[in-house]
C-alpha positions in Angstrom: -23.4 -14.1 -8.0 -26.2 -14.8 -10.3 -28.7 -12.5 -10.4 -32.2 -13.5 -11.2 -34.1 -10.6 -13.2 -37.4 -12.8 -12.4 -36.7 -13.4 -8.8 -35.5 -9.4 -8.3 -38.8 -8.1 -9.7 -40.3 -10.0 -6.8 -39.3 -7.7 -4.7 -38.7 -4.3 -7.0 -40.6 -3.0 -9.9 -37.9 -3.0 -12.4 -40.1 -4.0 -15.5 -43.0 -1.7 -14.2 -40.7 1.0 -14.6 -39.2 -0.2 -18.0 -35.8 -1.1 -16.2 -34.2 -3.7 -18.6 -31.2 -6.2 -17.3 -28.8 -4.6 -19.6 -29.5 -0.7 -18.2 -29.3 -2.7 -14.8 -26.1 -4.7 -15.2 -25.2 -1.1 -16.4 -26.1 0.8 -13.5 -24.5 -2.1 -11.0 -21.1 -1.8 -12.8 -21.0 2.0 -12.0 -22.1 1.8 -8.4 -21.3 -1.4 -6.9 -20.1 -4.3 -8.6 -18.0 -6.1 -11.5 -20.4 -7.5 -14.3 -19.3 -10.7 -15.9 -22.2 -11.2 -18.2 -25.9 -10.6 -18.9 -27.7 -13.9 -20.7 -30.6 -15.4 -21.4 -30.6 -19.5 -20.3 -32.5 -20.3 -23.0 -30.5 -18.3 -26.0 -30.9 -20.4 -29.3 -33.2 -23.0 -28.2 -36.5 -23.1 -30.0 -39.1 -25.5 -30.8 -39.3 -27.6 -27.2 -42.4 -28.0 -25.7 -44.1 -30.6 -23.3 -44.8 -33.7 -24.1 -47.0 -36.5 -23.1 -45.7 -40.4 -23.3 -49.0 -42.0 -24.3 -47.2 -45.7 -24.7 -43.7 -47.1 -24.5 -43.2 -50.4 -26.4 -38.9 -52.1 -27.0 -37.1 -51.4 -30.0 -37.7 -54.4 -32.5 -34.5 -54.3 -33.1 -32.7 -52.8 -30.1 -31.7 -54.2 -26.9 -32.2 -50.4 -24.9 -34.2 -48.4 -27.4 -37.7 -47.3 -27.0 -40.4 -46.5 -29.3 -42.6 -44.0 -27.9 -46.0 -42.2 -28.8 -45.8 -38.9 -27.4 -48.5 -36.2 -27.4 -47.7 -33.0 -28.4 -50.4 -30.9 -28.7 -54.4 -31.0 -27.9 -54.9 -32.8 -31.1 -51.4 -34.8 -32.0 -49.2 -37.5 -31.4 -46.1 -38.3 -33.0 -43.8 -41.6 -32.6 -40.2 -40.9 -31.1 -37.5 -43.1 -30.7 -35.6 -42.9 -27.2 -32.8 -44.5 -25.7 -33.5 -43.0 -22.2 -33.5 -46.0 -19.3 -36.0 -44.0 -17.4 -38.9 -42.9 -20.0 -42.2 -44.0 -18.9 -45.8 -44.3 -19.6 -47.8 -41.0 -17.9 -44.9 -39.0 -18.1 -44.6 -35.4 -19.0 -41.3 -34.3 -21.0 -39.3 -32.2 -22.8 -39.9 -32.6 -26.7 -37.1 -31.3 -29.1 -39.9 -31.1 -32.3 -38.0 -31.6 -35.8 -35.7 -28.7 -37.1 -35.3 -27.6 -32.7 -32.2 -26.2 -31.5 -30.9 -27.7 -28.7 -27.8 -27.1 -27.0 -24.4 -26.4 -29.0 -27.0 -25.1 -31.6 -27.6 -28.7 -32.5 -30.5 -29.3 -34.9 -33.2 -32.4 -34.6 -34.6 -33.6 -37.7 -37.3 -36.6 -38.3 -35.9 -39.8 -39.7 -35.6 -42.9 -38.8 -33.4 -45.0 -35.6 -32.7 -48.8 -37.3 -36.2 -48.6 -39.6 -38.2 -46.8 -36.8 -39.5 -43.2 -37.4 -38.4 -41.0 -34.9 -40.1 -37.5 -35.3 -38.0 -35.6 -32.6 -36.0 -36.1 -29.1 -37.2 -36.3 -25.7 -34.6 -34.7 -23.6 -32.3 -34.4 -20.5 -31.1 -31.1 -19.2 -28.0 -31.4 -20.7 -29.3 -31.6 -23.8 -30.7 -28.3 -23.6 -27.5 -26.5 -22.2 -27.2 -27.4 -18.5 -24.3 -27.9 -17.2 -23.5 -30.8 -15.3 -22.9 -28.7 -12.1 -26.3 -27.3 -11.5 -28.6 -30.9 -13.8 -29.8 -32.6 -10.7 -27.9 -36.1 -10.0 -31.4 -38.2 -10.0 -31.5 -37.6 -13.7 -27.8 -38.5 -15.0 -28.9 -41.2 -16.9 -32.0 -40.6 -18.4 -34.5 -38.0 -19.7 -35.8 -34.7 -17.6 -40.2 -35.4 -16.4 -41.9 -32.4 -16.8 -44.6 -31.3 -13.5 -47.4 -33.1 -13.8 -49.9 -29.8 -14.1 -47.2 -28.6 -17.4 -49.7 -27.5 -20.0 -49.1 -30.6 -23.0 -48.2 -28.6 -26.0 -46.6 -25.2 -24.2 -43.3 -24.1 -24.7 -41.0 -25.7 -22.0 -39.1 -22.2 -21.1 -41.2 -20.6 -18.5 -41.4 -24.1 -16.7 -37.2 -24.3 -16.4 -36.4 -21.1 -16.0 -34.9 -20.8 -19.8 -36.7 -17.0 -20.2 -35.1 -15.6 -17.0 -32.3 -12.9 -17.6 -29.4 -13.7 -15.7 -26.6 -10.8 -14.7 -23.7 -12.6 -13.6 -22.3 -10.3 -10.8 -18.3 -10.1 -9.6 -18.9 -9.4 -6.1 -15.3 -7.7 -4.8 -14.0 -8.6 -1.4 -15.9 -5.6 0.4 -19.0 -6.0 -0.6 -20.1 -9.2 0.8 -23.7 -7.8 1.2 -24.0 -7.9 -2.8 -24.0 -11.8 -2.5 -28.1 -12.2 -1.7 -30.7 -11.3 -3.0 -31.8 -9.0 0.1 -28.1 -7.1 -0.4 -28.8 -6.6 -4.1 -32.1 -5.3 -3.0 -31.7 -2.5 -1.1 -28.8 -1.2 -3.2 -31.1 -1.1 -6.4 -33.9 0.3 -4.5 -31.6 3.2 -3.4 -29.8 3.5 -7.1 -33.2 4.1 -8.7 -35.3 5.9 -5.5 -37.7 2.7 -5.9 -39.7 0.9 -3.4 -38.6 -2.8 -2.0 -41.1 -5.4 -1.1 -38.6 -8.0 0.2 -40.6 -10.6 1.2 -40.0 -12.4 4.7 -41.6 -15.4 6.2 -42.3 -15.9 9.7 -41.9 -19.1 11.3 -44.8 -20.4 13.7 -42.9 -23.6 16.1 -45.6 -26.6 15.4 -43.1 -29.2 17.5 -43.8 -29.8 21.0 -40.4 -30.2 22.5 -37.8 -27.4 23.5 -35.1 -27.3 21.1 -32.2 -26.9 24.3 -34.0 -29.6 25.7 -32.4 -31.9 22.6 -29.4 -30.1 21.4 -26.3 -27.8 23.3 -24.2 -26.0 21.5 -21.1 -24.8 22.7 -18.3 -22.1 21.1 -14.7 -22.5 22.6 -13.5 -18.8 21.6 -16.6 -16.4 20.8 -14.0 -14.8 17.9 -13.6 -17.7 16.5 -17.9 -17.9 15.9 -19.4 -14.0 17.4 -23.0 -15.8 16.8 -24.1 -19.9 16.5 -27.2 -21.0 16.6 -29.4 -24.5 15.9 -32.6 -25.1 15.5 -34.2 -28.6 15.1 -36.8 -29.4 12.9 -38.5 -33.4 13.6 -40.8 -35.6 11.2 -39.3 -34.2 7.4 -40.4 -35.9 4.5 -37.6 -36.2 1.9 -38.5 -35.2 -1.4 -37.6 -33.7 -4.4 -38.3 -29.9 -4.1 -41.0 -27.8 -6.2 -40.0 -26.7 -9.2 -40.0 -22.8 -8.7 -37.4 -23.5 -6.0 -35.2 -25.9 -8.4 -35.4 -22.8 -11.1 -34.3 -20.3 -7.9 -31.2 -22.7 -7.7 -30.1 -23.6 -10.9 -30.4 -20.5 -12.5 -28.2 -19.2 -9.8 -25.6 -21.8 -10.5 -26.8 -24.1 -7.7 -27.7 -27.9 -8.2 -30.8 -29.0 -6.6 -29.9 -31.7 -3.9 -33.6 -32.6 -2.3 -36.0 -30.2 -0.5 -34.2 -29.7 2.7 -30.8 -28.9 1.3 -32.6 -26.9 -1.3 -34.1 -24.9 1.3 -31.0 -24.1 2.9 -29.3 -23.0 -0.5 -32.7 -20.8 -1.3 -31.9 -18.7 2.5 -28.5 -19.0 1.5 -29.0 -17.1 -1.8 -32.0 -14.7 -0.3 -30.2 -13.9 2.3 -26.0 -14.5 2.3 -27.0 -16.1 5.3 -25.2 -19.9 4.9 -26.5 -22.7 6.8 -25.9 -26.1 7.3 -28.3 -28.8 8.2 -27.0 -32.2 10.2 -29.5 -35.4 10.4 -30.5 -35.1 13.7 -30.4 -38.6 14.4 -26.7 -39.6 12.8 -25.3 -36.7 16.2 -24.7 -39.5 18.6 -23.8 -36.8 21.6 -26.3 -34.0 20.5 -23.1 -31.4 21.5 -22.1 -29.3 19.1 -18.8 -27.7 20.1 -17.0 -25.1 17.4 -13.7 -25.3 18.2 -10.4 -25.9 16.8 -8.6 -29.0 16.0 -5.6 -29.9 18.3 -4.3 -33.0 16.4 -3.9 -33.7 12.6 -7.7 -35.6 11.6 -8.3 -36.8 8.4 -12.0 -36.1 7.7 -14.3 -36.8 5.0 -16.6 -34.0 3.7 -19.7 -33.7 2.1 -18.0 -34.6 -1.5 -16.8 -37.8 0.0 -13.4 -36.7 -0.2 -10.7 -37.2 2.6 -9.4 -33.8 3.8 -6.3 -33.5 5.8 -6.8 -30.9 8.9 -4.4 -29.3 11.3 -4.4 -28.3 14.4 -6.4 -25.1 14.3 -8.6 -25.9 11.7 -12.0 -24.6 13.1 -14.9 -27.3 13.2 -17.9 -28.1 14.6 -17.7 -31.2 16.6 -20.2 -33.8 18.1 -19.1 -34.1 21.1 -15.0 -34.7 20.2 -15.8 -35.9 16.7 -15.8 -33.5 13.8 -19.1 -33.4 12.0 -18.2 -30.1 9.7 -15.7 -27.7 8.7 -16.7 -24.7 9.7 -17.9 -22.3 7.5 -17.2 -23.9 4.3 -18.1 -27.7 4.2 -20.1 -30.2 6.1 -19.4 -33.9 6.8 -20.4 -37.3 5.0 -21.1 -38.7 8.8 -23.9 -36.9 9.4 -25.4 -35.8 5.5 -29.0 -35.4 5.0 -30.5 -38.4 2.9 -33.4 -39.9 1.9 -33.9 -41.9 5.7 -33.8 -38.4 7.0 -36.5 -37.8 9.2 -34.9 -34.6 11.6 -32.6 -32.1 11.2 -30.2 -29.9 13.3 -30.2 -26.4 11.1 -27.1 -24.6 11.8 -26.6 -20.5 11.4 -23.8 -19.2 12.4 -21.2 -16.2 12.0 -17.6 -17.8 11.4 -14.2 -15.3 11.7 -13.8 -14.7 8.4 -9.7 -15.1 8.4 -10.0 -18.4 10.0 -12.3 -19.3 7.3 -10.6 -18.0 4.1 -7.1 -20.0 5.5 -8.5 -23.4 5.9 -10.9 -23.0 2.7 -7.4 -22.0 0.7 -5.0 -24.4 2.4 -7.5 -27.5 1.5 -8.6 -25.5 -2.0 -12.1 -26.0 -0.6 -14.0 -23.1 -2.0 -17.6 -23.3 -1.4 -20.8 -21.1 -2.0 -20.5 -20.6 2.1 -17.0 -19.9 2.5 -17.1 -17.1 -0.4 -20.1 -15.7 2.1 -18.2 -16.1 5.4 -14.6 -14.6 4.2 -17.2 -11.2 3.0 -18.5 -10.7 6.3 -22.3 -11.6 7.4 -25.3 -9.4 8.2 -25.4 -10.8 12.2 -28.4 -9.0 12.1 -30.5 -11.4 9.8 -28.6 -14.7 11.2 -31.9 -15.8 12.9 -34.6 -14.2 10.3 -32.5 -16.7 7.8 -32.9 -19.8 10.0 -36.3 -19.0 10.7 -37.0 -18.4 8.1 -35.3 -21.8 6.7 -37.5 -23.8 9.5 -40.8 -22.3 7.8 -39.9 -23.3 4.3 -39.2 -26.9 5.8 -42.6 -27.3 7.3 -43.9 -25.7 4.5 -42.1 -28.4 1.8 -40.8 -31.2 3.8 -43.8 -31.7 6.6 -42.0 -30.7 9.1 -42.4 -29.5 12.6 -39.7 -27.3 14.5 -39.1 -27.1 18.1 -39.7 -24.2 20.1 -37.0 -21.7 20.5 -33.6 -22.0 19.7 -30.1 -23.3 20.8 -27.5 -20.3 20.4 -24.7 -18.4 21.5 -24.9 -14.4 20.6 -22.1 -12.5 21.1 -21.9 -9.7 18.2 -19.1 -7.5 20.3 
């Protein structure tokens, strides 16, 4: 797991007390886990700072180039050529200045693109180190826009995420509770005798309706699922998400998706809690069985790929139909997208055997199955989808029903 030194001094005074990531990553190694690495994001990048795209105007001698006048600072603006289908007028962006470093330590330098100056690079993630897994897919083809309340002029750093200290953590097979933040927590509160402010939110139902009066659940074989539970959450407003939450995921290796899988990837990572949300809408029975398969079904999951399953694969079905695999993936059928106005948020404890053997056989390893084959917390299953529902209402607009659809069985 990734460990954020920002987001940890949230909750523990580590810098207060002069505790550096290094003398932590130390400390972890000797009492609880591996450590891969300890790195800066933004190592050997210099000179990039917000930009403002005053005008946009075609190449005179290009078919996709741009000539742009971007300001830099209070008192400057320089011209910059970009090839970028998306730049735009009113824009905020990232500005590699002449003689930055961007990624692979490349250097930009003023000159000129076919007889225009060009005195710098307005920029995409990638070009400032990163990686396709975790660049949001919205910006594949074009340049990264800045908030609109970034500072013109300031470094562009702070804003990603680039000046957090990552420790990159092995997390070993029995000590699941080291993948969240509330796991790392507690174990480097007790390690240095310091207090932990680990922050929880509490979830006030705005919605009307009676959440069992929508959805049922159902669990064939409580081993197979000791604890399931769904809440639903009506009138979302997709959107991209805020930027501190973007920075939460993508410094922790996680690509931002749109606010409400965001959300569920932030409790994921707080927490080790994983959840899934279903549109609401796409459940044609609104019964959701876990159970196991009793005749080969191909299904497609939530990377649009066609997965093979066997009888006992354990899913959760609508009705007869599989909707996810159980602890590790959910289904294209019923994906959260932009016409998403109502969710179904799933948390749930899965057997972790069942899990690890379906998540091997299909070479399906996911951030929730790596979760589920370590073992859960049951006893922050529903603080986690909770506290999921409040950071939908507070993000996405939404409203969630009263009370919740579950099975509890922790024996």
């Amino acid at each position: 797991m990734n460990l954020s030194y920002q987001w940890l001094n949230q909750y523990l005074p580590l810098a207060q007390n002069g505790i550096k990531p290094a003398e932590l990553a130390e400390k972890l190694a000797r009492t609880a886990v591996e450590i891969d690495d300890v790195f800066t994001p933004g190592a050997g990048l210099k000179k990039l700072v917000v930009g403002y795209v005053e005008s946009v105007v075609d190449h005179p001698d290009s078919d996709h180039l741009h000539v742009c006048q971007v300001q830099i600072s209070a008192d400057e603006t320089v011209q910059i050529v970009c090839g970028a289908p998306n730049v735009a007028t009113g824009k905020k962006v990232i500005v590699a200045l002449p003689g930055a470093r961007i990624a692979d330590n490349q250097k930009i330098r003023k000159g000129k693109i076919r007889g225009e100056v060009s005195n710098g690079m307005l920029c995409a993630l990638q070009e400032i180190g990163f990686s396709e897994k975790v660049a949001p897919k919205d910006y594949d083809e074009g340049i990264w826009f800045m908030p609109d309340d970034a500072v013109v002029g300031d470094e562009v750093y702070p804003y990603l995420g680039l000046d957090d200290e990552i420790i990159a953590t092995d997390v070993t097979p029995n000590r699941g509770d080291m993948f969240s933040m509330y796991g790392n927590v507690n174990d480097i509160a007790a390690m240095y005798d310091l207090p932990a402010n680990f922050t929880m939110h509490e979830l006030t139902e705005t919605g009307t309706e009676n959440t069992t009066d929508l959805i049922q659940v159902n669990v064939a074989d409580a081993r197979l699922a000791s604890t399931y539970q769904i809440r639903v959450i009506k009138d979302l407003q997709i959107a991209d998400s805020p930027l501190w939450l973007q920075r939460r995921l993508w410094n922790a290796g996680v690509r931002p998706i749109n606010n409400v899988v965001d959300v569920t990837n932030y409790i994921m990572l707080k927490y080790g809690q994983p959840l899934h949300s279903f549109d609401f809408d796409k459940l044609t029975d609104k019964q959701l069985n876990v159970q196991e398969i009793t005749a080969p079904t191909k299904f497609t999951t939530l990377d649009g790929e066609v997965r093979d399953l066997l009888v006992g694969d354990l899913v959760i079905a609508d009705g007869q139909t599989p909707v996810a695999l159980a602890g590790t993936m959910g289904g294209e059928s019923t994906k959260v997208d932009d016409q998403t106005t109502s969710v179904a948020l799933e948390a749930a404890i899965f057997e972790p055997i069942h899990v690890r053997k379906q998540s091997r056989r299909l070479d399906l390893h996911s951030e929730s199955s790596m979760r589920f084959e370590r073992g859960i917390n049951p006893e922050l299953v529903t603080q986690a989808l909770d506290e999921a529902a409040f950071w939908l209402q507070e993000l996405a607009h939404g409203h969630a029903t009263k009370g919740i659809a579950k099975l509890v069985n922790h024996k």
